[in-house]
KEKE-3310 file (N, C-alpha, C; in steps of 0.2 Angstrom, whole numbers, plus 5000, padded with zeros to 4 digits):
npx = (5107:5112:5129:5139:5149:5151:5150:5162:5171:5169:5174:5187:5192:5195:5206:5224:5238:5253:5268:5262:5252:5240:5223:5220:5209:5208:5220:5219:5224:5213:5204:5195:5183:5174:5159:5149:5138:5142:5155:5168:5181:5196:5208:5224:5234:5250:5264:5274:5283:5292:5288:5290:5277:5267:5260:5253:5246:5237:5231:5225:5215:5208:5204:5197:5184:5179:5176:5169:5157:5153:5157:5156:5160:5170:5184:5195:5210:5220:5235:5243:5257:5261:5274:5277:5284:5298:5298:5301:5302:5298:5308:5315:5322:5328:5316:5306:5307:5305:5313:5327:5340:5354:5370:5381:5396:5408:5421:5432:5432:5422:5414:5404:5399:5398:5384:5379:5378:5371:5358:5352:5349:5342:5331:5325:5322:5311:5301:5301:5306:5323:5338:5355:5368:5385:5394:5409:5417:5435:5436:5430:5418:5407:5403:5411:5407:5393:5398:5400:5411:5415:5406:5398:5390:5378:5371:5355:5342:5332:5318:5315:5325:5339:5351:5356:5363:5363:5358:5367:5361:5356:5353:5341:5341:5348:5362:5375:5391:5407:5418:5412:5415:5430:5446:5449:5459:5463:5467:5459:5461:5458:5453:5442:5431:5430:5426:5413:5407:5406:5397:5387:5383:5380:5369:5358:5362:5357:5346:5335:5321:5307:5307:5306:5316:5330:5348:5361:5380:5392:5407:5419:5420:5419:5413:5418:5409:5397:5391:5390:5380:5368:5365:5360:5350:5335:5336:5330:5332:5348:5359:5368:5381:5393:5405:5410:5419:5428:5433:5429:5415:5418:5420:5408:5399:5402:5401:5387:5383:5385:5374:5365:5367:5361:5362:5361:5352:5346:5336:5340:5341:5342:5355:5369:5375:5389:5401:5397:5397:5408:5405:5406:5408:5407:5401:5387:5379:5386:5393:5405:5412:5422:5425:5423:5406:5392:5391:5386:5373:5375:5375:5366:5354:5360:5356:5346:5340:5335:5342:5344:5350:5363:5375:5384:5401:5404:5410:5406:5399:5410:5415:5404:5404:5418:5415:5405:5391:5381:5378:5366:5357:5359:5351:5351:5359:5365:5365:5360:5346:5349:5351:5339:5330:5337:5333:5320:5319:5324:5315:5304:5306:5307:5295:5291:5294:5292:5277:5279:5286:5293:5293:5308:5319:5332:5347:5352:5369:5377:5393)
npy = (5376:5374:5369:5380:5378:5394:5399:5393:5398:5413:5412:5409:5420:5428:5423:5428:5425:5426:5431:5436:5445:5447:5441:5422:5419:5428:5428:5416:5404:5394:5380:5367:5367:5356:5350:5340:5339:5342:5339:5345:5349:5355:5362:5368:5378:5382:5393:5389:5372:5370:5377:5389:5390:5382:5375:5386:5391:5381:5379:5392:5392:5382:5385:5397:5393:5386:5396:5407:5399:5386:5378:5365:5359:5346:5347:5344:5349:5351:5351:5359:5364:5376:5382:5399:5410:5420:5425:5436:5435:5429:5421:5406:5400:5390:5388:5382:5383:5390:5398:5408:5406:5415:5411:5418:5425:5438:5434:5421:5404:5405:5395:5394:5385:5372:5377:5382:5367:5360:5368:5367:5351:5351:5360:5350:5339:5344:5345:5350:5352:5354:5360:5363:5373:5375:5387:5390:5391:5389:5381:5370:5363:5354:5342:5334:5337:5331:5318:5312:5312:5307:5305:5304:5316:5311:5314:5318:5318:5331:5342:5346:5340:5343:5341:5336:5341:5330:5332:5326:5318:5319:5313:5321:5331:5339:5340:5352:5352:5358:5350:5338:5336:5337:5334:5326:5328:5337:5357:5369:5383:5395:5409:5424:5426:5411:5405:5409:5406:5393:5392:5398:5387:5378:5383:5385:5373:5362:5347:5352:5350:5354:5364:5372:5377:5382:5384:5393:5390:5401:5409:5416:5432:5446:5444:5440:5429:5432:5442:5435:5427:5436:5441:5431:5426:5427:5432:5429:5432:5437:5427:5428:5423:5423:5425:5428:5437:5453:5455:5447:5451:5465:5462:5453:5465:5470:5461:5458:5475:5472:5468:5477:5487:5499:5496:5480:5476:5465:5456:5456:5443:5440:5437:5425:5418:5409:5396:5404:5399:5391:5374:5360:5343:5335:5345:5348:5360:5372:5385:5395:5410:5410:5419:5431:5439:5442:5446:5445:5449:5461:5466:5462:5471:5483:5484:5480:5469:5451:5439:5423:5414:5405:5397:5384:5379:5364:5347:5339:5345:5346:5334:5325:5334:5330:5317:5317:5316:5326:5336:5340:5328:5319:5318:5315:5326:5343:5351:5348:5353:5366:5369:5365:5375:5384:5385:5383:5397:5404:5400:5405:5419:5420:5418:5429:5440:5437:5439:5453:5461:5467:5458:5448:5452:5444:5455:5471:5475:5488:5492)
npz = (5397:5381:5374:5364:5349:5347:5358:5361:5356:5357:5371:5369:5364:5373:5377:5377:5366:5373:5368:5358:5359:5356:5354:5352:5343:5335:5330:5321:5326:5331:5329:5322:5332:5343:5351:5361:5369:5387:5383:5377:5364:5356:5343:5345:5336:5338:5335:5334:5337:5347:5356:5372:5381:5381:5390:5398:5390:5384:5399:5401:5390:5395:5409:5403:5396:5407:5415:5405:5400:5404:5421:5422:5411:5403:5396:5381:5375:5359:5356:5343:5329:5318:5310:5308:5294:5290:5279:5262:5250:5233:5226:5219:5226:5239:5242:5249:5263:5278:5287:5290:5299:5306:5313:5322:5326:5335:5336:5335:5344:5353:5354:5343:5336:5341:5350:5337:5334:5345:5346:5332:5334:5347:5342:5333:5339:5345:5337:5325:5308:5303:5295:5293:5288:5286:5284:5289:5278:5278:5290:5295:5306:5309:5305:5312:5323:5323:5322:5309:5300:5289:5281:5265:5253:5241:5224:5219:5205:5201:5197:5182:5176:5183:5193:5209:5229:5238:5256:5270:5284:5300:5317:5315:5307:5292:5285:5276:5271:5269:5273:5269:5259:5255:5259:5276:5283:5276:5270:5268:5257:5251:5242:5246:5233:5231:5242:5245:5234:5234:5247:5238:5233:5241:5244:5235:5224:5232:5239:5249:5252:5260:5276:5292:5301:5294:5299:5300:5303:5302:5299:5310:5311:5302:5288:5266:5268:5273:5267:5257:5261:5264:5252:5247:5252:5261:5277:5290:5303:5315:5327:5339:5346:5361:5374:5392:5394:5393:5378:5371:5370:5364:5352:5348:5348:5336:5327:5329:5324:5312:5305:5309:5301:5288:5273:5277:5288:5296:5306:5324:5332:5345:5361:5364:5377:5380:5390:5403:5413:5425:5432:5439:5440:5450:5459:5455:5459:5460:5454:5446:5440:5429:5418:5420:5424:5417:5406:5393:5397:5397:5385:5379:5383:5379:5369:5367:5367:5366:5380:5375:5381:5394:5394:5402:5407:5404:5406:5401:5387:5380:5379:5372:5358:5353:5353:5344:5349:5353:5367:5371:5367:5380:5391:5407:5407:5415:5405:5394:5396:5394:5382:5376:5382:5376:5363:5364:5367:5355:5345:5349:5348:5334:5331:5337:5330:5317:5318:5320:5312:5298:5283:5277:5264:5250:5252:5242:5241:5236:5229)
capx = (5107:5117:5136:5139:5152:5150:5149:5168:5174:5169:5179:5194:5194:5196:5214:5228:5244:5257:5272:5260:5250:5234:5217:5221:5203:5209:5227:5217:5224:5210:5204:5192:5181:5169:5154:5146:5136:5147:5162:5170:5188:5197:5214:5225:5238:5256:5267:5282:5282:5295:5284:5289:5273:5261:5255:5249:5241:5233:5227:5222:5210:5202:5200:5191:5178:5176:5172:5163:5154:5153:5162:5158:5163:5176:5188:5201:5215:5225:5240:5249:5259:5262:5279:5277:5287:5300:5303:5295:5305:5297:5311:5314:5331:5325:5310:5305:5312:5301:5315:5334:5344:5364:5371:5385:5400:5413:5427:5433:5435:5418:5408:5400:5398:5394:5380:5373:5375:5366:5351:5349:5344:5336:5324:5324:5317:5305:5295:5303:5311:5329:5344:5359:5375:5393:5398:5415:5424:5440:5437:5421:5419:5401:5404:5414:5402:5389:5401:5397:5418:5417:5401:5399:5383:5376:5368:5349:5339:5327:5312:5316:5333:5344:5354:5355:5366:5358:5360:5369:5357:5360:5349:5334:5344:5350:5367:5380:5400:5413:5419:5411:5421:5437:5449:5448:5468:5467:5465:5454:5465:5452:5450:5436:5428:5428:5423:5408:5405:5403:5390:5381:5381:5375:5360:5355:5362:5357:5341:5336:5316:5304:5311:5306:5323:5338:5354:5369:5385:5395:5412:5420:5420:5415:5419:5412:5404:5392:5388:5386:5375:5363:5364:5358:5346:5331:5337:5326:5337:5351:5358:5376:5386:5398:5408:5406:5425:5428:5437:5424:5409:5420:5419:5400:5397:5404:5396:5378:5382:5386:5369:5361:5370:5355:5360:5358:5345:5343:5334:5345:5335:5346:5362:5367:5381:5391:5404:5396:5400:5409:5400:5411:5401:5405:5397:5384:5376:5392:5395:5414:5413:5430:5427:5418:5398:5384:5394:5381:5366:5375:5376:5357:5352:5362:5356:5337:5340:5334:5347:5341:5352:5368:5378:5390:5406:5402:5415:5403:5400:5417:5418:5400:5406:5424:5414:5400:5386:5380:5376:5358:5357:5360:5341:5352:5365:5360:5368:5355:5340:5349:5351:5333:5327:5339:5329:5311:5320:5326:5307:5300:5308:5307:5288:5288:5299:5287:5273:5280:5292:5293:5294:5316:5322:5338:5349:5356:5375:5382:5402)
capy = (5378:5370:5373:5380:5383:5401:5400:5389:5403:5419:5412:5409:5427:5431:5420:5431:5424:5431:5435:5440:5450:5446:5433:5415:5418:5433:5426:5411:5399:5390:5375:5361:5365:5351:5352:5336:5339:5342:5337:5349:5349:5360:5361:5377:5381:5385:5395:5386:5366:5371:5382:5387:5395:5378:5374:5390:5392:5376:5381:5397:5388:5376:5390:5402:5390:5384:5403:5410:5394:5379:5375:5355:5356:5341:5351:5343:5355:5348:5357:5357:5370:5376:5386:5403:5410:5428:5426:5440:5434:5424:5417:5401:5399:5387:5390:5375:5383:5394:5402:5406:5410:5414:5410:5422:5430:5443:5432:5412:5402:5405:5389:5396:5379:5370:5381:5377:5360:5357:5372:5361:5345:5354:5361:5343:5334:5347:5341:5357:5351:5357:5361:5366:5375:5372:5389:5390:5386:5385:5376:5366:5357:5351:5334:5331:5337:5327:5311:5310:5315:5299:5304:5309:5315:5312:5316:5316:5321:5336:5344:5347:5335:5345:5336:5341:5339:5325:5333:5320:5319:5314:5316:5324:5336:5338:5347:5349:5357:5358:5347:5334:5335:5338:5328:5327:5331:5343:5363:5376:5388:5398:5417:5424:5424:5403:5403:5411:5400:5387:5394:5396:5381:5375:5386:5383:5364:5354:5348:5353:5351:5357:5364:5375:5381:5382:5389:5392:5393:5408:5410:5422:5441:5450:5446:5439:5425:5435:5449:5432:5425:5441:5444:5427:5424:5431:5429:5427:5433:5432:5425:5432:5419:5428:5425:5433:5442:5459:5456:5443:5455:5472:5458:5453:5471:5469:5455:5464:5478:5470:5465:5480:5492:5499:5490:5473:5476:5457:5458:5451:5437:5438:5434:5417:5419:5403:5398:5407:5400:5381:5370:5353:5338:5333:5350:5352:5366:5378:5391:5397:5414:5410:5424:5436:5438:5447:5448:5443:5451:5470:5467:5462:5476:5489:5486:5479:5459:5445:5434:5418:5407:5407:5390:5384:5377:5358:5343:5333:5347:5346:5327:5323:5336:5326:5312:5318:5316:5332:5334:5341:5321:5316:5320:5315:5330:5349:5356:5347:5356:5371:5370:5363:5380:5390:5381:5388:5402:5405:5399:5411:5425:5420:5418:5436:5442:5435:5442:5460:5464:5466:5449:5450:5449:5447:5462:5472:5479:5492:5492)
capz = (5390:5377:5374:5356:5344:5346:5365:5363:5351:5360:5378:5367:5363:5380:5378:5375:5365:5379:5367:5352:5361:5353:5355:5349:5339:5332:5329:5316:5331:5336:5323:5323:5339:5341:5356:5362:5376:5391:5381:5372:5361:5350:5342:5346:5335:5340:5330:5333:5341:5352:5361:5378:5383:5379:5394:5399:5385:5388:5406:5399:5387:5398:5412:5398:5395:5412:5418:5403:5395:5408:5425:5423:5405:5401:5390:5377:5372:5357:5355:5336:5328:5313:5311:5303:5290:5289:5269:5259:5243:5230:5224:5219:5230:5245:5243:5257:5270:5280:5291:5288:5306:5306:5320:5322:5331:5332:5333:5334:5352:5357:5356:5341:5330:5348:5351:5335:5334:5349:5342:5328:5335:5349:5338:5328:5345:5347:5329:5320:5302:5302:5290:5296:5283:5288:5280:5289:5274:5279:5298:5294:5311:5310:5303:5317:5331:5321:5321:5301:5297:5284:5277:5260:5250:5234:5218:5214:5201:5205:5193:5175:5174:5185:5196:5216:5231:5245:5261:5276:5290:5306:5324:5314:5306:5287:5283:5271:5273:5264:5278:5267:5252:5254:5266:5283:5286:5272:5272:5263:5257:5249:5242:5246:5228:5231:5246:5243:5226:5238:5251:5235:5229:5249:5246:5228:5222:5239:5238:5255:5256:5267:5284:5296:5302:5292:5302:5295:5307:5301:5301:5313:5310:5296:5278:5260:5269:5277:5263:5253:5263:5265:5248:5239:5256:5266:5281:5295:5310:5318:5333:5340:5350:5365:5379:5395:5395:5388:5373:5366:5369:5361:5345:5347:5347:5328:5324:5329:5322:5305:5301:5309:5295:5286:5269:5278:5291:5295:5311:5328:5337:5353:5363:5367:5382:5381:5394:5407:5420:5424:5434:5439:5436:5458:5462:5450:5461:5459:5450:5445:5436:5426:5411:5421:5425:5417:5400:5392:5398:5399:5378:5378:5391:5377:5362:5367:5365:5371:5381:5375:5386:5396:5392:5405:5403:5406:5403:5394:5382:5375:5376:5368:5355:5350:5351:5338:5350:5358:5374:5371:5367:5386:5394:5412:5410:5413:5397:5389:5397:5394:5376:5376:5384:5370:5356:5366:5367:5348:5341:5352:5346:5328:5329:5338:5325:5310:5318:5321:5308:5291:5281:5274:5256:5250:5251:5237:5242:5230:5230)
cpx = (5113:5121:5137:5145:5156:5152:5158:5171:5175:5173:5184:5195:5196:5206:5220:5237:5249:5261:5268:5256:5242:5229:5219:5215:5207:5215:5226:5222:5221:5207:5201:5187:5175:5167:5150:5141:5139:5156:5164:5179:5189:5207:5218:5231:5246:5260:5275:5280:5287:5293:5284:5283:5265:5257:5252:5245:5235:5227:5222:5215:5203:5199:5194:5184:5175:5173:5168:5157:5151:5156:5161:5158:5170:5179:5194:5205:5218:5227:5246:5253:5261:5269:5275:5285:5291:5299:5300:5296:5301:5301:5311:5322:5326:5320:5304:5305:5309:5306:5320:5336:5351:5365:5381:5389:5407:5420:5429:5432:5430:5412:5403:5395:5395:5388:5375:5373:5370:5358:5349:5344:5340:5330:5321:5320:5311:5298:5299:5307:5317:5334:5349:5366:5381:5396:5404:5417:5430:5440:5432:5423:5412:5401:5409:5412:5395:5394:5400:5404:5419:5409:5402:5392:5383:5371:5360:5347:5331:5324:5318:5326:5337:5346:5355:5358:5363:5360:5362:5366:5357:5354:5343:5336:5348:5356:5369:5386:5402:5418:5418:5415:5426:5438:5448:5452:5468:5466:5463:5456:5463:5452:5442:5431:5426:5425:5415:5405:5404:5397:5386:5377:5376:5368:5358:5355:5360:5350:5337:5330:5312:5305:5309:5311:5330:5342:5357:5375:5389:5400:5415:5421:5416:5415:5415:5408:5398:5389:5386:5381:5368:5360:5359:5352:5340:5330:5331:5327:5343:5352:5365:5379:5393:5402:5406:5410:5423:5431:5432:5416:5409:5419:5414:5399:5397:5399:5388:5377:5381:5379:5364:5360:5363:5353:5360:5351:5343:5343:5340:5339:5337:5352:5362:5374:5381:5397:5403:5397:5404:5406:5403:5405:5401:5401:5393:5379:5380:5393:5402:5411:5420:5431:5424:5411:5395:5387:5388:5374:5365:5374:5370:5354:5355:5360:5349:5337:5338:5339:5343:5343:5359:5370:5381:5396:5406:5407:5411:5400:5402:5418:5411:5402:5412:5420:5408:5392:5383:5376:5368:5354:5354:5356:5346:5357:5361:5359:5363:5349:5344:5348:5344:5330:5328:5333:5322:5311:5319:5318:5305:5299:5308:5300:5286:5292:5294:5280:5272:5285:5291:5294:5303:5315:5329:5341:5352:5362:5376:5387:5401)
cpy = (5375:5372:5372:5380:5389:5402:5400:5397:5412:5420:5414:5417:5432:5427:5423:5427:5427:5433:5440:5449:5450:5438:5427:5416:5422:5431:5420:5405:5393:5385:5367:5360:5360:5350:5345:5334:5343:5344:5340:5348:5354:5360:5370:5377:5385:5388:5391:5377:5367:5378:5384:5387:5388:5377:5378:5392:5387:5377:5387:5394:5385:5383:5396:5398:5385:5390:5407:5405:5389:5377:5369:5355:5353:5344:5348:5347:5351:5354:5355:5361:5370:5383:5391:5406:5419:5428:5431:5439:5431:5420:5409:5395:5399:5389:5387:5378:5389:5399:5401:5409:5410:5414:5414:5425:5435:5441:5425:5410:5402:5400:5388:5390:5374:5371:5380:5371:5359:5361:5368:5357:5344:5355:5355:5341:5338:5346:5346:5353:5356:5355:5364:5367:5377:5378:5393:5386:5384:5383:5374:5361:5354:5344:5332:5330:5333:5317:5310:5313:5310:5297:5306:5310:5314:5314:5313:5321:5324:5337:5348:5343:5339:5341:5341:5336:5333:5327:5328:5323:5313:5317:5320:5331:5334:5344:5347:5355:5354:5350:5337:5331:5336:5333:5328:5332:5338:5350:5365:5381:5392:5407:5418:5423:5415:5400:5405:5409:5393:5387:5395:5391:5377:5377:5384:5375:5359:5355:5348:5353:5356:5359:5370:5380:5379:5388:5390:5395:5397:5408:5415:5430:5440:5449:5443:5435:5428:5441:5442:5429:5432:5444:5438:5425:5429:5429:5432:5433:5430:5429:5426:5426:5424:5424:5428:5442:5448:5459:5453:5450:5463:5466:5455:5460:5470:5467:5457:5469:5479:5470:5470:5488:5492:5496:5484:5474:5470:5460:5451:5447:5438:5436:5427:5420:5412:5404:5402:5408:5393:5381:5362:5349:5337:5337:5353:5359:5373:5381:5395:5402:5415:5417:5428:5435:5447:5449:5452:5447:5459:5469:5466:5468:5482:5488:5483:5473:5456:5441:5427:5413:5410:5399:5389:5378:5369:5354:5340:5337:5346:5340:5324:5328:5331:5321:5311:5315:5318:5331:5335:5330:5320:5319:5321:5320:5338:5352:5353:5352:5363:5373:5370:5371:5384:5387:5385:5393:5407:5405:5404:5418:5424:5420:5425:5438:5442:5440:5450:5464:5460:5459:5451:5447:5448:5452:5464:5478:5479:5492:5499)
cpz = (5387:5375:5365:5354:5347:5353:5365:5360:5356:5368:5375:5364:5366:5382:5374:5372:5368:5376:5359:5352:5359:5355:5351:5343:5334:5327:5322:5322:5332:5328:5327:5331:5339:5350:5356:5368:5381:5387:5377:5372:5355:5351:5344:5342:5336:5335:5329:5337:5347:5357:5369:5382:5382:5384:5396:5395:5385:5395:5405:5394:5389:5404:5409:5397:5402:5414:5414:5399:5402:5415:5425:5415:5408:5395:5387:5373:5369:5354:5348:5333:5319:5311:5306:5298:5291:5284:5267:5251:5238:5225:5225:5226:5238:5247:5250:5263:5272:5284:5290:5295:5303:5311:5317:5327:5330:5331:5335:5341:5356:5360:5350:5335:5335:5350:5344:5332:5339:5350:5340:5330:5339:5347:5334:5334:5346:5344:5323:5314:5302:5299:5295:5290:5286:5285:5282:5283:5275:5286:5297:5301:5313:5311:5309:5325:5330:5323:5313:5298:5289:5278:5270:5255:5243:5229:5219:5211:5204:5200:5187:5174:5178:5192:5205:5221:5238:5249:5264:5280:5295:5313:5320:5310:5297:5285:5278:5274:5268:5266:5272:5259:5249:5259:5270:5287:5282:5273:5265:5262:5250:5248:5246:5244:5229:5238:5250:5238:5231:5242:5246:5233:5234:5247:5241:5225:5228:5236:5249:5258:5258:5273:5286:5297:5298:5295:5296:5301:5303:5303:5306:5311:5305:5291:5272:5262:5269:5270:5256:5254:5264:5259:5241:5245:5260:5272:5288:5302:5311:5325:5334:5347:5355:5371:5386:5395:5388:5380:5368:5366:5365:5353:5343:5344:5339:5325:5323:5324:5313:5301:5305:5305:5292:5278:5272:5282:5291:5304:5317:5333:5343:5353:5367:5371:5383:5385:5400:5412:5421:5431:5435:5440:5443:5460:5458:5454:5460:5456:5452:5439:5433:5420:5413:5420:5422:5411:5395:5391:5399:5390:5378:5380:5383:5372:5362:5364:5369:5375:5381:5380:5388:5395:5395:5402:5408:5404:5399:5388:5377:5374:5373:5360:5352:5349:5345:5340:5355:5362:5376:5370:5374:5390:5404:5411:5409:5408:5395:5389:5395:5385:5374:5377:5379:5365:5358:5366:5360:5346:5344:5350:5338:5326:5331:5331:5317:5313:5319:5317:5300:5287:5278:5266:5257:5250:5248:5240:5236:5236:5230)
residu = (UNK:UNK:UNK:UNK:UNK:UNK:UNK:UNK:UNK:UNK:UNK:UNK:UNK:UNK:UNK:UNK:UNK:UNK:UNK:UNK:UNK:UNK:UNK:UNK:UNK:UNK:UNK:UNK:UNK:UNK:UNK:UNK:UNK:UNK:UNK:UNK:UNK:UNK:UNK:UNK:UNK:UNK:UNK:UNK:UNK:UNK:UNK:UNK:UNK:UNK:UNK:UNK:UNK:UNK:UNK:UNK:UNK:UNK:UNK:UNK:UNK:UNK:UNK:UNK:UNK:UNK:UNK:UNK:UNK:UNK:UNK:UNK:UNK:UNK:UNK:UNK:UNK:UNK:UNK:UNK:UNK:UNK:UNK:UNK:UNK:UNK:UNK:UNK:UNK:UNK:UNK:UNK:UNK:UNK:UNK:UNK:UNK:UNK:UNK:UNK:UNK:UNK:UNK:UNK:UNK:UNK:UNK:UNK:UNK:UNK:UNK:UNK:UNK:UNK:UNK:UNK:UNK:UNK:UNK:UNK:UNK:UNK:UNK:UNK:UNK:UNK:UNK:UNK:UNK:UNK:UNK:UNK:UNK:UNK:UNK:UNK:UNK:UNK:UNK:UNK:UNK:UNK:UNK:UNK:UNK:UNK:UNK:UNK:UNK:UNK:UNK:UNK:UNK:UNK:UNK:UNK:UNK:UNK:UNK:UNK:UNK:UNK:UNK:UNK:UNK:UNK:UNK:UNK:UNK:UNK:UNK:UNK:UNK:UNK:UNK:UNK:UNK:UNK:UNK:UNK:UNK:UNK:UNK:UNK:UNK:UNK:UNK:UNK:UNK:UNK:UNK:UNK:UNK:UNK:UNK:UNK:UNK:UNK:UNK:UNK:UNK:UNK:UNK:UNK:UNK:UNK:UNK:UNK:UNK:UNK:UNK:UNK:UNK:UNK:UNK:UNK:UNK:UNK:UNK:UNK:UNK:UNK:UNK:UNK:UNK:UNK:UNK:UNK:UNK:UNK:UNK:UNK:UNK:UNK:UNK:UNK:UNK:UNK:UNK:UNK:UNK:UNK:UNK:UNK:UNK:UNK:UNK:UNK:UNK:UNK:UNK:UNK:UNK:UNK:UNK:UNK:UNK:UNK:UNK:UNK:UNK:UNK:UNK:UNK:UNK:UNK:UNK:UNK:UNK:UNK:UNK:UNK:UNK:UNK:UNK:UNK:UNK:UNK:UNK:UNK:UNK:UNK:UNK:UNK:UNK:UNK:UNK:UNK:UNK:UNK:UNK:UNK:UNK:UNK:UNK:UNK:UNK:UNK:UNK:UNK:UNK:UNK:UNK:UNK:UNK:UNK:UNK:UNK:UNK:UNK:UNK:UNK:UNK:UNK:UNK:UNK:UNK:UNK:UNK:UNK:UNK:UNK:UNK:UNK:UNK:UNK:UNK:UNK:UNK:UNK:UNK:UNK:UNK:UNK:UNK:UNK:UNK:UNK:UNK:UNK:UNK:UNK:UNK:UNK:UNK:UNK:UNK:UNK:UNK:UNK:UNK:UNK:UNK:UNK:UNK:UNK:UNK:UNK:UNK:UNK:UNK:UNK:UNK:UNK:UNK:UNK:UNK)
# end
């Protein structure tokens, strides 16, 4: 009997997206099946390109339609994605930009600017369109984990004659900082009113595109940054940056809790435990718990989070970071794959999150 369509369609019904919970068919997934004989293909849909889950999804695929359609079907599985979207706004303020994450923590010295630089361009290698916002005002250290300390952006003209900032893009990756336009040497000795007049200008004057994921690294603790960002953005998720030791995860705790207050309500995507463990580059099998173990994963465990990754403390971290070309780069070091892993971590939980929670707006704080 002859293999349909209909045939191809009704296997794939039988394939369950594993974190969605639902059929590929059902899901609008599946696209472009085409039946030749024998030889069948079809395209599947991913929600994210950073997908950890592709190959099973693949296997699952091809096994469906060998078992309910054909065992000598030749089956071509083409795997594409299409990121989906938190926004619920319809505003005009970055409108391009399908997903806003903070990357966040409860207090400085944690890695937390490291963690996402090397997010970033994770996600950038993955196919994902990425932005990234520098909004430490007073310690902008991107441009220096990028290598781009000497960059500076410029002016273009945007729809109806207004003028707009050019993002510097570097690795796959488009940012801006402060970092950018002031000295190097010099300081940002900033109220908080101005330093909050900045981060909006980040969000609204830049022209910042089409993009998938825009971060934003987030200064430490709590303060205007954070109530300016939630209030001009609809942010997506965040993402909490920690340590393993006690003192950093009583000031995670904060940081979580900050955006799970019922006027913000910005959904938390997971803990990223950095510093976890060191790991000397002659004994890379070793494990030195120098900051205490399982910080990390007792903060995820209490409050119902993902641990998206654990990051150890690697010498080439810190020295592709000063030299502004992060270690996720270097394919031959572990750090790499692990940052690698965080990024299929992060999309994953961003595409559950779009498909099981409400879409975000901006938030209105009364004083």
């Amino acid at each position: 009997m002859a293999i349909t369509k209909e045939d191809i369609l009704k296997a794939l019904s039988y394939v369950e997206e594993p974190d969605l919970g639902k059929d590929l068919v059902t899901l609008n997934m599946v696209e472009d099946v085409q039946v030749d004989g024998k030889n069948v293909s079809f395209t599947v849909i991913l929600t994210t390109p950073a997908c950890p889950l592709k190959d099973l999804i693949r296997n699952a695929c091809v096994n469906a339609v060998h078992a309910m359609v054909d065992k000598e079907a030749e089956v071509t599985v083409n795997m594409t994605s299409r990121v989906t979207s938190g926004r619920g706004d319809t505003s005009e303020v970055l409108h391009g930009v399908k997903n806003i994450i903070a990357v966040a923590s409860g207090k400085g010295g944690v890695g937390k600017s490291t963690v996402t630089t090397n997010l970033a361009i994770a996600l950038a290698e993955s196919g994902a369109r990425v932005g990234l916002i520098d909004a430490d005002i007073s310690g902008p250290s991107i441009p220096t984990m990028f290598g781009v300390e000497n960059e500076r952006p410029y002016m273009v003209q945007g729809d109806h004659g207004k003028n707009y900032i050019q993002p510097v893009e570097k690795y796959g990756v488009k940012m801006m900082s402060i970092g950018f336009l002031t000295p190097a040497d010099g300081a940002v000795v900033w109220r908080g009113p101005m330093a909050s007049s900045a981060l909006r200008q980040f969000i609204s004057d830049v022209e910042w595109g089409e993009l998938d994921y825009l971060l934003l690294d987030l200064p430490p603790g709590t303060s205007d940054i954070h109530l300016t960002m939630v209030q001009a953005l609809p942010v997506t998720g965040a993402v909490i940056v920690t340590t393993p030791q006690k003192v950093a995860l009583a000031d995670a705790v904060r940081g979580l809790q900050m955006f799970r207050q019922p006027q913000i309500n910005v959904p938390v995507l997971g803990i990223v435990e950095n510093m976890a463990y060191f790991t000397p580059a002659e004994l890379p099998e070793n494990k030195y718990y120098i900051f205490g173990q399982g910080g990390g994963q007792s903060l995820a465990d209490k409050f119902d989070l993902a641990l998206l990754g654990q990051v150890p403390i690697v010498q080439s971290i810190r020295e592709s970071g000063d030299e502004g070309t992060p270690v996720v780069l270097q394919n031959d070091s572990p750090a790499s794959g692990v940052f690698k892993e965080l990024a299929q971590s992060v999309a994953q939980q961003v595409s559950l999150r779009n498909a099981t929670i409400a879409k975000t707006k901006p938030v209105e704080i009364k004083s």
